[in-house]
Each structure stands twice: as structure tokens, then as C-alpha cells.
N, CA, C and O of each residue as an XYZ file, in Angstrom:
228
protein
N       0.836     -1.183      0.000
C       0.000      0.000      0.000
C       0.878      1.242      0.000
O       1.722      1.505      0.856
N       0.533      2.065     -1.207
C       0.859      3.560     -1.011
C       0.428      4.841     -0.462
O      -0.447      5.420     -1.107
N       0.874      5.418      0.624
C       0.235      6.584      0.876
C       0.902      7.917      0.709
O       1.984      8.108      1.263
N       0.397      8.753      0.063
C       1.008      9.966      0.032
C       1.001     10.963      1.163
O      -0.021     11.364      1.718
N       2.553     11.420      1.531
C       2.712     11.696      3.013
C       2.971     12.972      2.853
O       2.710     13.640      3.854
N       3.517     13.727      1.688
C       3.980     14.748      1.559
C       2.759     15.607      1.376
O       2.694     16.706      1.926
N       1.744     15.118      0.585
C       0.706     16.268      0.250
C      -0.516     15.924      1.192
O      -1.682     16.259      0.980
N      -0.075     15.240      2.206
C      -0.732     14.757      3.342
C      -2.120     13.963      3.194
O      -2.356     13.492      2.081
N      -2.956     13.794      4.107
C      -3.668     12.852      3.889
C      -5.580     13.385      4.778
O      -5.878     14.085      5.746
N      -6.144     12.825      4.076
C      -7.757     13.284      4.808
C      -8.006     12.599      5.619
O      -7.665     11.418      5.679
N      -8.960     13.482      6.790
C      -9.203     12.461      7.974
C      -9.567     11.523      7.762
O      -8.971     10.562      8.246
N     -10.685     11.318      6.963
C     -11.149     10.140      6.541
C     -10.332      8.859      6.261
O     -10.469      7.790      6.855
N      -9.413      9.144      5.209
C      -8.621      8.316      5.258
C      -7.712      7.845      6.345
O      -7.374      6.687      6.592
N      -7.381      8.942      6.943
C      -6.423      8.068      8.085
C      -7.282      7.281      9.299
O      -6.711      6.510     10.070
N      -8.816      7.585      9.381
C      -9.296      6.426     10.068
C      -9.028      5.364      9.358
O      -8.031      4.724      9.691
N      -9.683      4.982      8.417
C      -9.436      3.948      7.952
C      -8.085      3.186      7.480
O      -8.188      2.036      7.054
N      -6.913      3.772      7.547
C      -5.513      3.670      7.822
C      -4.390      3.734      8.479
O      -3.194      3.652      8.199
N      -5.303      3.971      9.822
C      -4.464      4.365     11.236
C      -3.408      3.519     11.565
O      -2.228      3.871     11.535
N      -3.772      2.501     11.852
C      -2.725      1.426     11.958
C      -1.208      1.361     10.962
O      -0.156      0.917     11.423
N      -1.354      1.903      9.509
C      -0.672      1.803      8.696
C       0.547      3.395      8.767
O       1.775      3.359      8.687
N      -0.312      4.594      8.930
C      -0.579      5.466      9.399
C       0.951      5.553     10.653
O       1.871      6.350     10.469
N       0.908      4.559     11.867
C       1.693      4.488     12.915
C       2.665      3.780     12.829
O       3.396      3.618     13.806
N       2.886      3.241     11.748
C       3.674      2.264     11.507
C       4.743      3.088     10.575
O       5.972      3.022     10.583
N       4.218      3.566     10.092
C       4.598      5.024      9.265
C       5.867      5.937     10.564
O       7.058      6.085     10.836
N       4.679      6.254     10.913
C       5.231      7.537     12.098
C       6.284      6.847     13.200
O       6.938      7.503     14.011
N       6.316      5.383     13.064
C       7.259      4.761     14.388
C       8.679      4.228     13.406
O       9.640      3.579     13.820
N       8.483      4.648     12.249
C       9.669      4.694     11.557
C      10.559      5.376     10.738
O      11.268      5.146      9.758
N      10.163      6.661     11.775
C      10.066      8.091     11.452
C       9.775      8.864     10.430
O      10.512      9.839     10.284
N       8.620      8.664      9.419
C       8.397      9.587      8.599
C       7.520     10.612      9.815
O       7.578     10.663     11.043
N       6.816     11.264      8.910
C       5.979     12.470      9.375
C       4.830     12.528      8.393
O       5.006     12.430      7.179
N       3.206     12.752      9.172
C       2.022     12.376      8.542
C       1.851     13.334      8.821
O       2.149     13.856      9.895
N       1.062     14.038      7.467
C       0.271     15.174      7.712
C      -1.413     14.863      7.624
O      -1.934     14.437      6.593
N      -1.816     15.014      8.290
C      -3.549     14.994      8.566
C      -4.010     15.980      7.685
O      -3.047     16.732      7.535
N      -5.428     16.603      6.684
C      -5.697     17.486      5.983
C      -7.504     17.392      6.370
O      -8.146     16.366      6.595
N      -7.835     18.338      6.356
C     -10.090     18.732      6.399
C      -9.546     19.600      5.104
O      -8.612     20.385      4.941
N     -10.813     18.958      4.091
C     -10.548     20.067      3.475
C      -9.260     20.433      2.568
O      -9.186     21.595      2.169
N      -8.469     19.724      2.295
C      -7.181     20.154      1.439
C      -6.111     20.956      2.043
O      -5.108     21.372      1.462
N      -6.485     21.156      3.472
C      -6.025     22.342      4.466
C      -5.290     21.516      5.967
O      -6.080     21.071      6.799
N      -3.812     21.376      6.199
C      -3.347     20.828      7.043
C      -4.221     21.163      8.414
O      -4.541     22.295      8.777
N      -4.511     20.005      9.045
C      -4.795     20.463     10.157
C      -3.799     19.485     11.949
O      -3.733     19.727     13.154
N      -3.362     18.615     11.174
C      -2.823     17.924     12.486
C      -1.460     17.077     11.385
O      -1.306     17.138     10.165
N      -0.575     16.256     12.565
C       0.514     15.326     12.153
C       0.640     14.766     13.239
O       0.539     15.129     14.410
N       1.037     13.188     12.375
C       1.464     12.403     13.421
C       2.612     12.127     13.036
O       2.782     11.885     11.841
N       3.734     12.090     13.973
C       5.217     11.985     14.292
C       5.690     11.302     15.525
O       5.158     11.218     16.632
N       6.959     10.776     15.016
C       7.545      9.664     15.343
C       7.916     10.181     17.279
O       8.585     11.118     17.715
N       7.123      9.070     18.023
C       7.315      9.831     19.635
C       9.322      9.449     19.963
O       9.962      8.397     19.946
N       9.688     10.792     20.208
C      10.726     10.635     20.785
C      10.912     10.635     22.092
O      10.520     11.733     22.487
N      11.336      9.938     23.071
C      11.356     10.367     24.331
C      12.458     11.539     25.065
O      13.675     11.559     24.879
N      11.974     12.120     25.600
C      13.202     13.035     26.580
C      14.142     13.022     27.630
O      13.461     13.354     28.601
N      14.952     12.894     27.906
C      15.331     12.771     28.831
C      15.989     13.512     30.290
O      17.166     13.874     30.279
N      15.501     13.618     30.995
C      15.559     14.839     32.173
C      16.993     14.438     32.876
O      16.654     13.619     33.730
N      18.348     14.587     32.951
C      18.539     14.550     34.191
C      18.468     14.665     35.306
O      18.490     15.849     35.643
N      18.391     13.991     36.084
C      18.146     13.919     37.681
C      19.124     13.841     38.353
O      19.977     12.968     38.189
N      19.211     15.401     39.871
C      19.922     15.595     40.415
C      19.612     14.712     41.301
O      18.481     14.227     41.282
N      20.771     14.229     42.484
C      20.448     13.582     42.993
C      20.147     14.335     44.433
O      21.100     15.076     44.674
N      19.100     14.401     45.518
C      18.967     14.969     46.775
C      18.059     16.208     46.032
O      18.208     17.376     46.392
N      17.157     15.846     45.015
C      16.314     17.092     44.864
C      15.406     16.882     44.498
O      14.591     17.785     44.313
């Protein structure tokens, strides 16, 4: 299956492709969500952060 990521994608479709959709985004591309022909959301690859922690605080 092909999805076009660059000119992003309709809600519609990404219900029905969610799964494919995350599988996408956990291998770091970047999804653009569209209403309308008009970006409205993205899903991207979760990076975690990391805080150092002092110790005694």
C-alpha cells in the first residue's frame, strides 16, 4: 500500500488507515492529517526526553 505523506492525507482516510498510518510515524516519517485540502494535524515519530536527575532534589 501507497500513501502519500507529503501532500498529506484526509481524515477520513487516516481512520481507515491508522494502523498503517503508525507504523509510518514509528519509523520516522511524518504524517500530515488534511479537512478540506487544508493541514490540520501530524502524526510523528514519539521521541522520548530525557531529564537529568539531580540527585537529593
Amino acid at each position: 500500500m501507497y500513501i502519500c505523506i507529503m501532500a498529506g492525507i484526509s481524515i477520513q482516510e487516516a481512520k481507515n488507515q491508522l494502523q498503517q498510518l503508525i507504523e509510518l510515524a514509528s519509523k520516522g516519517e511524518e504524517v500530515i492529517l488534511t479537512k478540506s485540502g487544508k493541514p490540520l494535524a501530524r502524526i510523528i515519530p514519539y521521541k522520548p526526553t530525557r531529564i537529568e536527575r539531580k540527585s537529593g532534589q
